[in-house]
N, C-alpha and C positions, 0 to 999 in steps of 0.2 A: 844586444840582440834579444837577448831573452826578457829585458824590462819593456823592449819593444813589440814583442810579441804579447805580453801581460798587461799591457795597456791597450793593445788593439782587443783582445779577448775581453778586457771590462767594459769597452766602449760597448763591444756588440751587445755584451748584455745587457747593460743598462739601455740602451736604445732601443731593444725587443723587448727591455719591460716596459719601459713610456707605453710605446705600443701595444703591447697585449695589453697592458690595464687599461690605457684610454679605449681600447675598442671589444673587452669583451664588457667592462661596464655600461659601455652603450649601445650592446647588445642586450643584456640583463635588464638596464633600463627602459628597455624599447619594450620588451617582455611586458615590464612591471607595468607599465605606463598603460597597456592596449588591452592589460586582464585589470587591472586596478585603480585605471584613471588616477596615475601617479604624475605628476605632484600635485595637482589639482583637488585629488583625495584629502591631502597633509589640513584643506582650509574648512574640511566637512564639518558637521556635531558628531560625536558619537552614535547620535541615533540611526545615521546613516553608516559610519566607518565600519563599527565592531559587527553591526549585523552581515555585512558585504563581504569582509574579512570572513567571517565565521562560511560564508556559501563559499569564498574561494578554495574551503579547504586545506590538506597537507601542499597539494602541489605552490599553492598563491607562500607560504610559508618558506619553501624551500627555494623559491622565486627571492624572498626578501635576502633569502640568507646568500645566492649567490650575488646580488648584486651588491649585499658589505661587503662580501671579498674580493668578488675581481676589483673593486676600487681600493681595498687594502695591497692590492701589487704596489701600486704607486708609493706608498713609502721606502719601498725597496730601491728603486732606481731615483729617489729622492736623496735619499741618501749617499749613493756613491756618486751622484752627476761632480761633485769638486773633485775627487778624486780625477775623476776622465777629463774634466776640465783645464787641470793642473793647478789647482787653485785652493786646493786646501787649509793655506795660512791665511790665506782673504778670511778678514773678520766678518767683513759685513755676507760674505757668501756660505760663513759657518753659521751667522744668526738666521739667515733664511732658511739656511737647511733644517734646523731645528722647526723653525718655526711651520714649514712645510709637513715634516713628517708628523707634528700635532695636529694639524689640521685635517689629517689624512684619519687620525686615531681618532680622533672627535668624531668624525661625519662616521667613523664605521662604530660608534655607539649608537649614533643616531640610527643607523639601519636597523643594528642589529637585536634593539627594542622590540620592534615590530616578529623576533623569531623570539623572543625570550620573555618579554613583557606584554605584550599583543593579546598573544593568543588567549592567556587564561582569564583576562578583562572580559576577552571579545563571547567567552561561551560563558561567562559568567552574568554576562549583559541579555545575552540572549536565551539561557534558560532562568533565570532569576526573577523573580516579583517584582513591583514597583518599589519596593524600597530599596532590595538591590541594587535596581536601575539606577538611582536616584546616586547610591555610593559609586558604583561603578563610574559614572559618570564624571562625579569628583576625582576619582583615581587616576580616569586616563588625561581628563585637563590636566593634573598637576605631573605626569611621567609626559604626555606630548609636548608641554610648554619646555619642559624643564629638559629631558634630552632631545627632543628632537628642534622645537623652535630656538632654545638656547645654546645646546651644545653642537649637534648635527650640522644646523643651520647657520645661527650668526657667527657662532664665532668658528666654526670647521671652514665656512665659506670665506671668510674675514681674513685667516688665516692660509689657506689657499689663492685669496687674492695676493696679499700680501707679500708672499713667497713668489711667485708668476711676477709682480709687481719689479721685484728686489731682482732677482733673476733679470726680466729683461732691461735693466739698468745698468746692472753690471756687464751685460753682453754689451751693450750699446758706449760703454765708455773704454771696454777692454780689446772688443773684438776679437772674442776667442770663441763664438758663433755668427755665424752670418747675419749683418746688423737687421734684416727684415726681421728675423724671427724677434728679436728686441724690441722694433718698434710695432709689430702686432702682439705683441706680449701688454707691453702695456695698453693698447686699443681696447684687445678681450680684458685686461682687469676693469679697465673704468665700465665696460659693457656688466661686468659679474657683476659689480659694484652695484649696479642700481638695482636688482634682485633684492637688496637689503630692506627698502622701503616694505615689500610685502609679508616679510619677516615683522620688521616693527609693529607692523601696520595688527598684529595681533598682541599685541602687548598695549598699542598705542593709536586708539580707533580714530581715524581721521587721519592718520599718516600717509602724505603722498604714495599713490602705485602706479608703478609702469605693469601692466597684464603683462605683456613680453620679455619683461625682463630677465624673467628667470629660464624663459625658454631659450633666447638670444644668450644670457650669458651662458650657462650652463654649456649650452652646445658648441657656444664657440672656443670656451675654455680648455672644453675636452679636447677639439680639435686641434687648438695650438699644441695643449702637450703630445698628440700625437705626431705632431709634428715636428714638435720639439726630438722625439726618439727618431723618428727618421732623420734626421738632421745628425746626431750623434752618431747615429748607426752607419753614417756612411761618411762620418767625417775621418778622413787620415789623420792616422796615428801622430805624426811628424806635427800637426798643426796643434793638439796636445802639450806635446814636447816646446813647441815656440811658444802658446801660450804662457808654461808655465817660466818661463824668461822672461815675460814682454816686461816686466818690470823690473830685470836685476840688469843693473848698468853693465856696459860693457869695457872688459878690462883697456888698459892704455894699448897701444899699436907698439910694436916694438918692430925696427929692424933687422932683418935678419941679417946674420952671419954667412957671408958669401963664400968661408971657408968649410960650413960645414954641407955636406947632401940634404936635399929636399926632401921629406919624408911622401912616403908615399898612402895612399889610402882615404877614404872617406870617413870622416867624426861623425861620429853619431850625438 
């Protein structure tokens, strides 16, 4: 009773963290997006970025900082989903987990650049000479490329796919979630997936771009995994508990002894 009460209490929370991450991040990003023409920003020169930055002030800063964290929840409930799942010795659902909660770490360097690295580019671009300009300039190509197009972006996103990917395959051949969410799991990753193109496509001028791509994935991403929390959060404890069986054989039948009483009660 009491292991069954301690799995119901991780389910709920892990599925109200899905939840609060996927929807206060895309509340922060709705924020960041309508004060900062985000992500559209990410593809400016400097000569537009850091001046824009520097007018949006403390508030556009504290803007950046909360949308790395509420999307740093998700490594929380990334983390215990095998546990609630029952599934913890699954190899292949301990490498996604991993590889999940990196991808969560990455994307919140890439944010969190823009509170720590940003800002003193951005007033130094703007009170500075032309030769300043000229360094400054270099500075922020080589910290945008390097944390946010490489680390933030390809491979936070990569690795986010990846996981979502790993994730709905497992559901889909275990059914220890409701097989829809499995098979729009994998739909959203190939959706994320073509986002990648306009990542390259700055390293690599002439690289196919879908405009949409990063809108479509991105959004619909979040949505699965919020759905993904609602789905845990209201799934019974008991189907937990089966899950974590669905692969240990079941003992041989034996006959019972017609000499001895029938026990009485419910197994848990």
């Amino acid at each position: 009773m009491t292991s069954t009460r301690n799995s119901d209490r991780l389910g709920r929370i892990t599925g109200s963290l899905f939840v609060t991450g996927a929807l206060a991040f895309g509340a922060a990003a709705t924020v960041l997006s309508s004060t900062f023409n985000w992500p559209d920003v990410l593809r400016e020169p400097p000569g537009e970025v850091l001046p824009a930055f520097v007018a949006g002030g403390p508030s556009l800063v504290w803007t950046w900082f909360a949308t790395a964290w509420t999307y740093a929840i998700l490594v929380v409930p990334i983390l215990l989903l095998p546990a609630v799942l029952g599934r913890r010795s699954d190899p292949v659902l301990r490498v996604a987990t991993f590889v999940g909660a990196t991808s969560v770490v990455l994307s919140l360097i890439g944010f969190l650049r823009w509170v720590f690295v940003v800002p003193p580019l951005a007033q130094s671009y703007t009170s500075g000479d032309d030769t300043t300009r000229v360094a400054v300039d270099a500075a922020w190509t080589a910290q945008h490329q390097f944390g946010g197009a490489l680390l933030g972006e390809h491979l936070g996103q990569l690795l986010a796919i990846a996981w979502a990917g790993t994730l709905s395959v497992v559901i889909l051949r275990t059914h220890v979630l409701p097989r829809w969410l499995g098979a729009t799991g994998l739909v959203v990753s190939a959706l994320y997936l073509t986002n990648q193109g306009d990542i390259l496509a700055t390293a690599v001028p002439g690289f196919p771009v879908w405009d949409l791509g990063g809108l479509i994935g991105s959004t619909s991403w979040g949505l699965w995994v919020a759905a993904l929390g609602v789905v845990v959060l209201l799934r019974p404890v008991h189907a937990a508990s089966a899950g974590s069986q669905a692969d240990v054989p079941l003992p041989s039948a034996t006959v019972p002894d017609p000499r001895q009483p029938a026990s009485a009660g419910v197994r848990s």
